[in-house]
LUMMAR-466575 format. One record per residue (C-alpha): x, y, z. Coordinates in steps of 0.05 Angstrom, whole numbers, padded with zeros to 5 digits, always signed. Example, Ala and Ser with C-alpha at 12.3 -4.5 7.8 and 13.67 -1.06 7.14 Angstrom:
<pts>
+00246-00090+00156+00273-00021+00143
</pts>
This chain:
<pts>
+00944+01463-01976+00928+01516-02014+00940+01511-02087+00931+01567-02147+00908+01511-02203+00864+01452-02196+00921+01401-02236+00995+01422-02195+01048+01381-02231+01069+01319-02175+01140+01304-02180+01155+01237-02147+01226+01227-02115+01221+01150-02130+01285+01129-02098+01284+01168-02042+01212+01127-02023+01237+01058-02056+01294+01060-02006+01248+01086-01940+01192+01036-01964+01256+00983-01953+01273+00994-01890+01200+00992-01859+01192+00924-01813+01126+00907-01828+01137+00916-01906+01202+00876-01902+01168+00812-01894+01114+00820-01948+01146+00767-02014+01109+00720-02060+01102+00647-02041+01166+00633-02077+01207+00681-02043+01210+00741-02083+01203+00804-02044+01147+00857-02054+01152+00898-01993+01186+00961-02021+01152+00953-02090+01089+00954-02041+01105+01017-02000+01114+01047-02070+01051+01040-02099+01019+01058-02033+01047+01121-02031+01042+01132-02110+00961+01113-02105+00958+01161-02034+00971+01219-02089+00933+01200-02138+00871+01199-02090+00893+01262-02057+00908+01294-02121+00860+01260-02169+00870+01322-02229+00949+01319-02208+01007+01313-02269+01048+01261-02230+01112+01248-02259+01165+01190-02222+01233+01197-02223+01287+01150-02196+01364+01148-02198+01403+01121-02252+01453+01060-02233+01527+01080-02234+01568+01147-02215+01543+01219-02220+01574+01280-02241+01589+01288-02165+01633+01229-02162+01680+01269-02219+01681+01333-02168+01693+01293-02103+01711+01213-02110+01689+01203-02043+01621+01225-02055+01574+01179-02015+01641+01120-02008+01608+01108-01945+01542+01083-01972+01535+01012-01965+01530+00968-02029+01453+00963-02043+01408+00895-02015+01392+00836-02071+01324+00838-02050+01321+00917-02054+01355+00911-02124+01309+00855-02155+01245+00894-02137+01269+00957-02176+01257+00935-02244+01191+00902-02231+01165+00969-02206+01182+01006-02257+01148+00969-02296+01091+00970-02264+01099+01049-02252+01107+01047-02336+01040+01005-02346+01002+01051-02301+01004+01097-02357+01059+01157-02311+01117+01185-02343+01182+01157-02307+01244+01185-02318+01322+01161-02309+01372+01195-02327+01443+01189-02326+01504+01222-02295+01458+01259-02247+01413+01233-02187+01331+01241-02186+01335+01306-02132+01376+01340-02195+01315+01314-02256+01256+01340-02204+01299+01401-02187+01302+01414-02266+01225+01401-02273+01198+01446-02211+01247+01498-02243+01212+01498-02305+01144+01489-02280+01162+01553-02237+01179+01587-02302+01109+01579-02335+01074+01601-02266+01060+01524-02247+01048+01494-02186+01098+01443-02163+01088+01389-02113+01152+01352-02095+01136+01283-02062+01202+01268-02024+01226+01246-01954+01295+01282-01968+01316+01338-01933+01357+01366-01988+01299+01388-02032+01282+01433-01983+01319+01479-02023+01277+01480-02074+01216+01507-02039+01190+01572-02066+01114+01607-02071+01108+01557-02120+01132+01492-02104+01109+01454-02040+01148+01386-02006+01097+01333-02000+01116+01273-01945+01064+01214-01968+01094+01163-01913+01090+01221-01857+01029+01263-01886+01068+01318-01874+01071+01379-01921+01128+01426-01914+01123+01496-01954+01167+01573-01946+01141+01578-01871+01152+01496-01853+01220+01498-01883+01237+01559-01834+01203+01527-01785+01234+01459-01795+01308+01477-01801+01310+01551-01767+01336+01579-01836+01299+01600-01912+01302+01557-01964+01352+01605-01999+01395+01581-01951+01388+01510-01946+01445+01498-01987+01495+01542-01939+01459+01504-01886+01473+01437-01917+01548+01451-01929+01565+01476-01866+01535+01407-01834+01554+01364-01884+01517+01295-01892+01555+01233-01855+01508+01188-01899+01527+01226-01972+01603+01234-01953+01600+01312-01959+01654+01340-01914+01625+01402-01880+01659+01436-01822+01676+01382-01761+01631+01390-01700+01583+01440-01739+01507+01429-01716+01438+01451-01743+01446+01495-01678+01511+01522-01700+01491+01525-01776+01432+01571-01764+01464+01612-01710+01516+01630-01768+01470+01638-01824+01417+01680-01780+01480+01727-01757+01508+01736-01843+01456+01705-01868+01497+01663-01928+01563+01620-01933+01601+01662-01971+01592+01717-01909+01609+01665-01859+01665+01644-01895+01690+01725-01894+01682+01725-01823+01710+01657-01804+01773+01701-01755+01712+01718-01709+01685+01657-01693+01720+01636-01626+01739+01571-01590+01742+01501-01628+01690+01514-01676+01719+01573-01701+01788+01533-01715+01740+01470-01736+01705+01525-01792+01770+01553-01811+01803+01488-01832+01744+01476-01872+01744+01534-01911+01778+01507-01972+01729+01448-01974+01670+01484-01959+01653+01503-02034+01668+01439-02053+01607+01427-02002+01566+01475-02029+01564+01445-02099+01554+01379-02074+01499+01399-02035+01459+01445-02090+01408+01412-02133+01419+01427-02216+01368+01463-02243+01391+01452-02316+01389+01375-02332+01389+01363-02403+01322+01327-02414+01305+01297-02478+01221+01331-02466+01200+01397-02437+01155+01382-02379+01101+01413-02416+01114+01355-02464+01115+01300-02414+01050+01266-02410+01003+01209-02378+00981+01155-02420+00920+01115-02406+00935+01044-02361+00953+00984-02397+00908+00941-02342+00930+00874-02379+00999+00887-02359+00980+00916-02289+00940+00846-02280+00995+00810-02304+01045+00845-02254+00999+00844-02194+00985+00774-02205+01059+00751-02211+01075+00790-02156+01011+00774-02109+00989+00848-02102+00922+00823-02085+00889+00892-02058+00918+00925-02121+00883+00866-02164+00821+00873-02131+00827+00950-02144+00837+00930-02204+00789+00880-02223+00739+00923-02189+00752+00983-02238+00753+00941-02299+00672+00929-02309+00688+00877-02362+00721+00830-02308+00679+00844-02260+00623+00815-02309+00652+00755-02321+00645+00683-02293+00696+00680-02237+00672+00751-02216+00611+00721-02208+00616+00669-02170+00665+00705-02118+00613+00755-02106+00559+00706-02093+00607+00672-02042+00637+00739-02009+00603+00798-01983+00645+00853-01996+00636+00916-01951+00626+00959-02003+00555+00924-02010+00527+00930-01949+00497+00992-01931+00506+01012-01854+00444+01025-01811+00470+01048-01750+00429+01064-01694+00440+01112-01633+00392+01093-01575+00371+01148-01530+00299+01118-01500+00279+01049-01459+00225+01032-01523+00289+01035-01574+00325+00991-01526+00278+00941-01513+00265+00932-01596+00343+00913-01597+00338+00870-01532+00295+00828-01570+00327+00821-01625+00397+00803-01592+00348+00741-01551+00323+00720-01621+00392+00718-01657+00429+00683-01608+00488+00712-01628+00518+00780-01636+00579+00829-01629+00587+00862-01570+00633+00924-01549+00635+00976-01493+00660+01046-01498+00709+01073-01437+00738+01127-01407+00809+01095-01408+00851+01032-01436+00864+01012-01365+00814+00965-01340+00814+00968-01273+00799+01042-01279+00757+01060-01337+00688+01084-01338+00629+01055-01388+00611+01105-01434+00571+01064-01478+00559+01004-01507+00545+00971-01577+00521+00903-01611+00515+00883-01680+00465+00821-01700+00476+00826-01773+00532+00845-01817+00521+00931-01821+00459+00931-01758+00485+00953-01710+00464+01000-01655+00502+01045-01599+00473+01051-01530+00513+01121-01490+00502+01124-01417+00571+01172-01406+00567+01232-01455+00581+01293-01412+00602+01346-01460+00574+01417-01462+00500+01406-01496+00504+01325-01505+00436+01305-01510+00396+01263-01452+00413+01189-01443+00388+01132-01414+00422+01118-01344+00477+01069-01333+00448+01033-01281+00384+01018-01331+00419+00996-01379+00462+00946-01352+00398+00923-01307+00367+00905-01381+00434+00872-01405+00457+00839-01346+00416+00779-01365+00432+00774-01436+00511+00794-01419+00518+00738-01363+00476+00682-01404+00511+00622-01428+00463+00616-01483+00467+00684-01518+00530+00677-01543+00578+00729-01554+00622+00757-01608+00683+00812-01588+00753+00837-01605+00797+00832-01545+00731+00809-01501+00780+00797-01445+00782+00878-01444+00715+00880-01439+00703+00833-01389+00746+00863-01339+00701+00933-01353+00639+00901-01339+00666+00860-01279+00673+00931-01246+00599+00932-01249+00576+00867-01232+00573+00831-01291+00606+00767-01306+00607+00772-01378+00593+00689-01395+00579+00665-01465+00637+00685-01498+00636+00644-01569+00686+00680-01607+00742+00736-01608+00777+00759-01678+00838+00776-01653+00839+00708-01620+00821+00678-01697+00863+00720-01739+00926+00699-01686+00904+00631-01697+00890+00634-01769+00955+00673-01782+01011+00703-01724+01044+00739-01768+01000+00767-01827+00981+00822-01796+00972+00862-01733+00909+00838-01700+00867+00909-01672+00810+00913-01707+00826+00974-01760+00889+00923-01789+00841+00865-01786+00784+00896-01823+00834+00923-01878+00867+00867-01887+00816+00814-01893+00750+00867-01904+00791+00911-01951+00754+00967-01906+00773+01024-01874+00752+01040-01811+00743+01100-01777+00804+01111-01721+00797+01135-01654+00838+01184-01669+00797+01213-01731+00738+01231-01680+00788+01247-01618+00843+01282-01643+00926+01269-01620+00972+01276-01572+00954+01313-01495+00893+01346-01533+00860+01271-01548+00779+01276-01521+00764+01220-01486+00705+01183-01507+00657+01212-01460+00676+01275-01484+00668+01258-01573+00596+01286-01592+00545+01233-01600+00540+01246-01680+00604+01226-01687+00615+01174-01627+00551+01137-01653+00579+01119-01714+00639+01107-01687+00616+01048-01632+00562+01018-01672+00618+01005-01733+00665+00973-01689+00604+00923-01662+00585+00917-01736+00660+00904-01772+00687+00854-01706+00613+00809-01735+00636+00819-01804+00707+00799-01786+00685+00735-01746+00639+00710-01811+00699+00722-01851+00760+00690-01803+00711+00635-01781+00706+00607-01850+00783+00606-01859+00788+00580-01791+00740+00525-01809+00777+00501-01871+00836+00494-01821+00802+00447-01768+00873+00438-01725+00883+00515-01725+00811+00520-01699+00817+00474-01648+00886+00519-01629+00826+00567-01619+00768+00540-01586+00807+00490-01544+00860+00538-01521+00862+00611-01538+00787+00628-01522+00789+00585-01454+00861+00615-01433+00821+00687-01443+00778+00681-01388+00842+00661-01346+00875+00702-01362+00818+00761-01342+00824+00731-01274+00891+00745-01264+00890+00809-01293+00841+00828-01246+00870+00794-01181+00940+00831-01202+00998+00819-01148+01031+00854-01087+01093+00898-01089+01130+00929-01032+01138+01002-01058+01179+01024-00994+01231+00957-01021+01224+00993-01098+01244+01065-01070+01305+01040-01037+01328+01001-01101+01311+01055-01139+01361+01099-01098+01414+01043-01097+01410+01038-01176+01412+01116-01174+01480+01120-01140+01506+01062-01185+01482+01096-01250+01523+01164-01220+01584+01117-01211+01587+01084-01281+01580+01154-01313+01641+01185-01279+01680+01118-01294+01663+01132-01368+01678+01205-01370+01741+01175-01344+01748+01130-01403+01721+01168-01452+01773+01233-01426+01709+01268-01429+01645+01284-01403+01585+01257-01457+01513+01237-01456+01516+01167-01445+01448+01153-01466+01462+01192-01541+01484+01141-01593+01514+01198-01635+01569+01219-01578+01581+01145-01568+01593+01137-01636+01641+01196-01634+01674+01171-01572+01686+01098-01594+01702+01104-01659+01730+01168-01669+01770+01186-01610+01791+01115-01581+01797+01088-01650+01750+01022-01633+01746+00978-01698+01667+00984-01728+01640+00919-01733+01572+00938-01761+01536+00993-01787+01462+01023-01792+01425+01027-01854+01448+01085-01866+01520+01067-01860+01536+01106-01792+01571+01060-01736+01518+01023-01696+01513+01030-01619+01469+00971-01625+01467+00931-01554+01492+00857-01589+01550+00908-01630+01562+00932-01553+01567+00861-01524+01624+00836-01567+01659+00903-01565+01649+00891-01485+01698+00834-01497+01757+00862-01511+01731+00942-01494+01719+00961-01413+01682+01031-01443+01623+00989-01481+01617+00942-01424+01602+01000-01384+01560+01026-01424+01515+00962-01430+01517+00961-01351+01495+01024-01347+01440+01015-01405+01409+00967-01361+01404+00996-01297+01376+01052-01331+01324+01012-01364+01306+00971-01292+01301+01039-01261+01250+01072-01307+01216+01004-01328+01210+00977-01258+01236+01012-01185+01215+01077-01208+01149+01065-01251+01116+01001-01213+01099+01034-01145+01061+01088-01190+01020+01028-01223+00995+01014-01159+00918+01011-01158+00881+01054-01116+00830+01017-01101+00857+00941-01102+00920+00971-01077+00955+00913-01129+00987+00923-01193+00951+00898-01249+00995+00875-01320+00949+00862-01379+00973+00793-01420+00969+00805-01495+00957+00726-01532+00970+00762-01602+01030+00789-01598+01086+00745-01606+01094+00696-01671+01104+00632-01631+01042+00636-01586+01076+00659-01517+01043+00707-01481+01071+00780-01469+01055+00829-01418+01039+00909-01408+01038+00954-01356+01083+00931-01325+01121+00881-01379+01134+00819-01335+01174+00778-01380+01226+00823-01380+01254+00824-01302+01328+00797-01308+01331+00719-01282+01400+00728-01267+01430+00789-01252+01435+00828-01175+01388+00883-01190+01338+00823-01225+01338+00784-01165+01321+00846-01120+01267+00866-01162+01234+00803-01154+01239+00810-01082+01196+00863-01090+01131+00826-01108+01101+00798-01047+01057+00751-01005+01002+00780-00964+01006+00762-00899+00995+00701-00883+01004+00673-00957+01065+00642-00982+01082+00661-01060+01102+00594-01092+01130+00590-01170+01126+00525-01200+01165+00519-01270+01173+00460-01319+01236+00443-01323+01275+00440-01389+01209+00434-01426+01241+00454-01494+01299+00399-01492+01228+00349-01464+01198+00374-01525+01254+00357-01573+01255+00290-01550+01184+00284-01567+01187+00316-01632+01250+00274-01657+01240+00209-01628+01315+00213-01607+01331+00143-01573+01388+00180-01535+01345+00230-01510+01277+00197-01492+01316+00146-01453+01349+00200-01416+01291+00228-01391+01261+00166-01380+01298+00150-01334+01306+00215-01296+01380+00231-01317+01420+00302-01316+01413+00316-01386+01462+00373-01386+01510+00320-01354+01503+00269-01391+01514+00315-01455+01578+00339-01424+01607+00274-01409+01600+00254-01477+01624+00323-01516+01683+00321-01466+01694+00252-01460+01695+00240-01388+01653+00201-01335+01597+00231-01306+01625+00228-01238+01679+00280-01277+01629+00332-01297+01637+00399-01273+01597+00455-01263+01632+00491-01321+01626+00432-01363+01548+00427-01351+01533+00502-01365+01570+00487-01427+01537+00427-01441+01469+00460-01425+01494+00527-01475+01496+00467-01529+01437+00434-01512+01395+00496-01517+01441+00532-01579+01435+00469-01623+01367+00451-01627+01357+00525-01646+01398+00516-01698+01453+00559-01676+01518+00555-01719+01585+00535-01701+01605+00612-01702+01548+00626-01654+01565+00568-01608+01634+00593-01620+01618+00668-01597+01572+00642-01536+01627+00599-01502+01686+00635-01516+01720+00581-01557+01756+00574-01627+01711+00564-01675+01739+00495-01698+01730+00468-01620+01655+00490-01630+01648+00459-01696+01678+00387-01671+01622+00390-01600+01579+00405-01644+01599+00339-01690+01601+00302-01628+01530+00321-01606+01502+00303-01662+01531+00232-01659+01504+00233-01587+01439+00249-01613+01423+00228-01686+01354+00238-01687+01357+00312-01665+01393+00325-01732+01346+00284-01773+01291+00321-01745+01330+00385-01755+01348+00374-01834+01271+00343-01846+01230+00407-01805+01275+00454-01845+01268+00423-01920+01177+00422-01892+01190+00492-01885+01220+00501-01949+01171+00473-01979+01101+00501-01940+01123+00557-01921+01107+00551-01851+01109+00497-01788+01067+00472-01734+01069+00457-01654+01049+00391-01628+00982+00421-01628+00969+00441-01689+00992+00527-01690+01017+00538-01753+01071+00584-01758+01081+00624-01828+01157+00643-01840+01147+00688-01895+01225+00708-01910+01241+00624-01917+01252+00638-01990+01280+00711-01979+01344+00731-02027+01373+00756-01973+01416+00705-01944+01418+00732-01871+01343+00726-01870+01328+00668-01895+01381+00643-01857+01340+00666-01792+01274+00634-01818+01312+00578-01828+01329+00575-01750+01254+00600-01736+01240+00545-01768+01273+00498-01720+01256+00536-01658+01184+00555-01671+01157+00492-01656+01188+00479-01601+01177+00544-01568+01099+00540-01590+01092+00473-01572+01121+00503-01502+01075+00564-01501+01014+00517-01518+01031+00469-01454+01032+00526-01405+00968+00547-01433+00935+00477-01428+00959+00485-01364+00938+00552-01333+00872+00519-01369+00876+00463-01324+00892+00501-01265+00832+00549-01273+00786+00492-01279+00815+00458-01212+00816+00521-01172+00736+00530-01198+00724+00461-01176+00766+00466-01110+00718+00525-01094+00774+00555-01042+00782+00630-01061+00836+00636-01024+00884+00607-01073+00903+00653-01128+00944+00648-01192+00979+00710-01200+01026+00709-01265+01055+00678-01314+01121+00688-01344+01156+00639-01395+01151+00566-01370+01127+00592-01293+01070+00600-01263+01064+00642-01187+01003+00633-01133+00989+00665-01075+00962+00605-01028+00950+00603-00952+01002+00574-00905+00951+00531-00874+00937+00494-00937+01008+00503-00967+01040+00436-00981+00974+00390-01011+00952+00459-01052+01024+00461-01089+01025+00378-01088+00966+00380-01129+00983+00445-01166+01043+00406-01193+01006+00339-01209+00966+00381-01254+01017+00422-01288+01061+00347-01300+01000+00315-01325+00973+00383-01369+00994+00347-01425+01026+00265-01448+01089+00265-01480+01130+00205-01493+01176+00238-01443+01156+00254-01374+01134+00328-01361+01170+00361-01300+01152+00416-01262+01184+00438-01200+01158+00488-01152+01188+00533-01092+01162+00579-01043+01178+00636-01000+01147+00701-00978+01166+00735-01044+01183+00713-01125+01253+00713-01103+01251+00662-01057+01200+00621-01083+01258+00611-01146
</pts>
């Protein structure tokens, strides 16, 4: 951005960040051990050091609203009414960063009676007055009106930058005329009227044809149809708009900005803040910058125990002759152990190309081998086919072991070529899921920032965005070579640094090496063996669903009394709560009605026109997920589609899957059912599903010794009966089928802690009726409570649980101040284990299986997926029965309980049937 002066003046719209920083996910669950929040006081500071790195000579000066009304409460009481109340754990991180903002040495201003846009609208007018450069660092739209030659919007969350030509761009009108703009829209989330119905689209159309509001107001008799009534009835209000929506320019300040200066950092009180409120990259930033403290004894003895990035100095190595390769050949034999990572053409696996490949033996040595460069005057590389002849031996050796991130990726690659990558000792973003589920994301670039404090270089940085993204054959070797051999060099750096935690947590190790690394290799297998769909079956369910989505929208029009976009939130909002008057029963963060699908569901209760909606949400969203996209995923060559199972995904330890999602294919419904017809046995195969059978309930016995319910299964009794003959107090023999689906919603809803409400909404039942089965099931089963009232105080307490086997799973918002999510952890903390415990069995199991079918030598048989608690073959007719009698023996027997495991299989000539 070009600027005139090397120190512009940085005016920081605090609240307008403190609020965004809020709302992100990932930030949300970032508190202290004790509860506190820190996520927007985080997103803060990140944005506030982001400018101070971009602009290191910058004036920055913060400025956040004042508590309490505004002078545009006195001109319009029912200026932002609609606003909802502000979080606890927003409010009690507000003070604390201002502090911290204050000990950082920047000037930070309040000021009451008028909001921060109006102080930083004052300041940029001033600075414009002495010929300064103004940057405004804002995600609010409204300042847009205060761009000039001078003054510049600055976007830190969205690196965006927005100056006279973006705002024209951006919004179709100058910034002179943002205020008409704003006025004639109005704002739903500030409560500023506007004119009904009026657009951007509309806006600009009249401010391009009279170019202000005073000369559309003149002209409001030409403007024809409803707008032009909808603009005329506003006409008294619209100045009242106006003002609202304009930015003062004259605050009373009690300094100049010329006066308003930095002060040097008070670090003791930074240290003391970033200790209190665990800001441990910003204490390290810290502690690094302050030489003293880095001299001292605890500085000392952390740097002789950690090596920091920062200290090693990269030799990377781009290998282009046989000689080169051969020195680095040896040196992998010697070590024993390196990092190893290919380069592709593609993130699908059964399709990309090898570009390149790179190892790392010693934290920053590492070395990139390209085979794939084709771009316009790439220099000469070794072949492919010589390269993987020299590390075929090395790659398929169970001696040389290997080190990767996501090596299941890469093992599917090299199985294109021959290779059956063996040795594979560890994966980091198997250990960091182990370590910690939730503490991160687990690619490589969050890993190495979070627990390297380094920054990597992206793919994107040396490919570019979007449809004009290079693929890596294409990235010039200066760039690419870097590139590869740092991501060989920071997955070895990661593994000496997760390993270490990992091994001062032996049961979360053994979660690693006896489970997660095994299941990868399985899971590579059935990647690559994919399954069978019947496209010409997908096309006509596709057309079916097609006709059925046409039907549903008439039928709403028809409710509605309009036609709308069914798929717009915005016109649904209109339409329900507008113009049929349905009651709101919960709002966005930014106060408008939510369309959300659970608001939808209970509306769908009492509503026809959001139970339609939901049915036709989900057609829509089996049609483009499933009849319409999976023929397209078939492979060309294996003519199967392939899914790719992600193990560090979900917090609990169940696997997830990708192109296509698999989890995800409706148990229940028509269309579901139809879908699963779909996937298919070849001929002369039978598909056969074998699922454990109320595993969680199995697990809860285990888990709380429950007399009730270990004899129960014992003994091979219904326990959804048996529950329902005791909540309803009747005789077995009595049970009905809507007495056991009740019994089973209980069984399931309780032991995840569901309330009474819940149980309440679920069955469609008073509240108090809920409440006493509830009581009842309880004195049924005693020691499900007990186990329920002791795993929620351990979580209280560690902040986390474990499975059977030893995952740990962090609940970071157990101590949150916000009651609804604490409240959640709180039920996380209930259902986590069992679910985990439940995701670990079917692992030991698929583990199990693998094994058997390696033994069993018989190709033939093939596991295909997994979803939830199920796991699908493919398996011969001729060998049919004894394959799935012993298929079931080992999935009953994958683990001991002191309750008998259970599975129960089916087959058929598709997933349908085999259910």
């Amino acid at each position: 951005m070009p600027m005139t002066q090397s120190s512009p003046y940085i005016l920081v719209d605090g609240s307008s960040y403190l609020f965004r920083a809020y709302y992100v996910p990932y930030l949300q669950a970032l508190s202290t051990q004790d509860g506190h929040p820190t996520g927007a006081i985080t997103g803060v500071l990140n944005m506030i050091k982001s400018l101070q790195k971009e602009y290191p000579n910058g004036k920055i000066i913060v400025v956040f609203d004042a508590k309490g009304k505004t002078f545009r409460n006195d001109l319009y009481a029912e200026y932002k009414a609609n606003r909802p109340p502000m979080p606890d754990d927003l409010r009690c991180q507000i003070e604390p960063l201002h502090n911290i903002i204050k000990a950082m040495g920047l000037p930070l201003l309040v000021i009451d009676g008028v909001e921060a846009d109006d102080v930083i609208g004052t300041l940029a007018h001033q600075a414009s007055t002495y010929g300064l450069e103004t940057i405004i660092s804002t995600g609010d739209k409204d300042m847009a009106q205060l761009v000039t030659e001078h003054v510049t919007l600055i976007n830190t969350m969205t690196n965006t930058t927005t100056d006279v030509s973006g705002v024209i761009e951006k919004f179709g009108v100058r910034p002179d005329q943002i205020i008409d703009y704003l006025a004639l829209i109005g704002d739903k989330v500030d409560n500023i009227p506007g004119v009904q119905k009026c657009g951007p689209k509309t806006a600009v159309k009249w401010l391009t044809e009279h170019q202000t509001l005073d000369n559309v107001i003149k002209n409001a008799d030409q403007v024809k149809g409803k707008i032009g009534e909808n603009l005329r009835e506003a006409l008294e209000q619209l100045p009242l708009s106006y003002e609202l929506a304009t930015i003062k320019l004259d605050v009373e300040l009690e300094q100049d900005l010329l006066e308003i200066t930095q002060s040097d950092p008070d670090v003791e009180t930074l240290r003391e803040f970033y200790s209190k409120f665990e800001l441990k990259r910003l204490l390290a930033e810290l502690d690094k910058a302050d030489t003293p403290a880095n001299n001292n004894k605890e500085s000392a003895e952390r740097s002789e125990n950690t090596e920091k990035p920062e200290d090693i100095t990269p030799e990377y190595d781009v290998i282009y002759d046989k000689d080169a390769l051969s020195v680095w050949l040896e040196k992998i034999k010697i070590s024993k152990l390196f990092a190893f990572d290919t380069e592709t053409d593609s993130l699908n696996y059964m399709q990309a190309n090898l570009v390149g490949v790179s190892f790392a033996i010693a934290p920053g040595k590492a070395a990139y081998v390209p085979v794939a460069h084709d771009y316009d005057g790439a220099p000469e590389q070794l072949s492919l086919e010589y390269v993987l002849n020299q590390l075929k031996p090395i790659l398929e050796s169970q001696e040389i072991l290997k080190i990767g991130q996501n090596l299941k990726y890469d093992a599917n690659v090299l199985q294109r070529y021959g290779i059956h990558l063996n040795g594979i000792g560890f994966d980091t973003m198997l250990e960091s899921y182990c370590f910690n589920s939730v503490a991160t994301r687990h690619n490589m670039d969050a890993l190495a920032k979070t627990y390297l404090d380094y920054d990597t270089v992206h793919f994107e940085d040396i490919a570019g965005k979007g449809a004009k993204q290079l693929t890596f054959n294409q990235i010039e070797l200066e760039k690419a070579g870097h590139y590869a051999a740092e991501d060989a060099d920071i997955t070895l750096r990661l593994h000496h640094k997760l390993w270490q935690s990992l091994a001062d947590c032996p049961k979360r190790q053994k979660v690693f090496s006896e489970i997660e690394l095994p299941l990868s290799s399985v899971l590579a297998k059935m990647e690559r063996t994919g399954v069978l769909v019947d496209a010409d079956l997908l096309a006509q369910q596709s057309q079916y669903i097609a006709t059925r989505l046409d039907e549903l929208e008439i039928k709403a029009h028809e409710l509605a009394g309009k036609n709308f976009n069914l798929g717009s939130p915005k016109q649904l909002q209109t339409i329900l709560f507008e113009e049929l008057n349905i009651p709101v029963i919960k709002k966005t963060p930014k106060g408008a009605p939510s369309t959300a699908e659970e608001v939808l569901q209970e509306l769908a209760l009492d509503y026809p026109l959001p139970k339609l909606i939901l049915e036709h949400r989900g057609l829509s969203k089996l049609k483009s997920t499933y009849t319409d996209k999976l023929p397209l995923m078939i492979d060309k060559d294996s003519g199967r589609v392939h899914t790719s199972y992600q193990q560090a995904v979900t917090a609990t330890g169940r696997l997830s899957s990708t192109d296509p999602n698999l989890q995800n294919i409706p148990i229940r419904s028509e269309e579901g059912k139809k879908i699963r017809q779909a996937f298919i046995a070849p001929e002369g195969y039978k598909i056969v599903a074998i699922d454990y059978s109320q595993i969680e309930l199995r697990i809860m016995a285990h888990l709380s010794q429950d007399p009730g319910l270990l004899s129960a299964f014992a003994e091979g009794r219904d326990i959804h009966q048996a529950t329902a003959a005791e909540i309803f107090n009747i005789e077995l023999d009595e049970v009905t089928s809507d007495h056991r689906r009740s019994a089973k919603a209980i069984n399931f809803g309780l032991i995840y802690g569901m309330s009474a409400f819940g149980l309440a909404k679920q069955l469609q039942i008073p509240r108090g009726r809920a409440q006493d089965y509830m009581d009842k099931y309880f004195e049924r089963y005693p020691g499900v409570l007990k186990y329920m009232e002791e795993t929620r105080a351990l979580a209280n307490e560690q902040g986390y649980v474990e499975t059977l086997f030893g995952r740990r799973l962090f609940l970071p918002e157990i101590k949150s101040r916000n009651g609804a999510r604490r409240k959640a952890a709180e039920r996380a903390a209930i259902n986590a284990p069992m679910q985990g415990t439940a995701a670990d069995i079917i692992k030991k199991a698929m583990i199990a299986v693998a094994q058997w079918l390696q033994e069993n030598n018989d190709p033939r048989i093939k596991m295909t997926m997994q979803v939830h608690d199920e796991l699908i073959f493919e398996i011969p007719e001729d060998i049919l029965a004894e394959t799935t009698q012993k298929l079931v023996a080992i999935m009953d027997n994958a683990v001991q309980l002191d309750v008998p495991l259970i599975s129960e299989a089916g087959h058929g000539d598709n997933w349908q049937q085999a259910h």
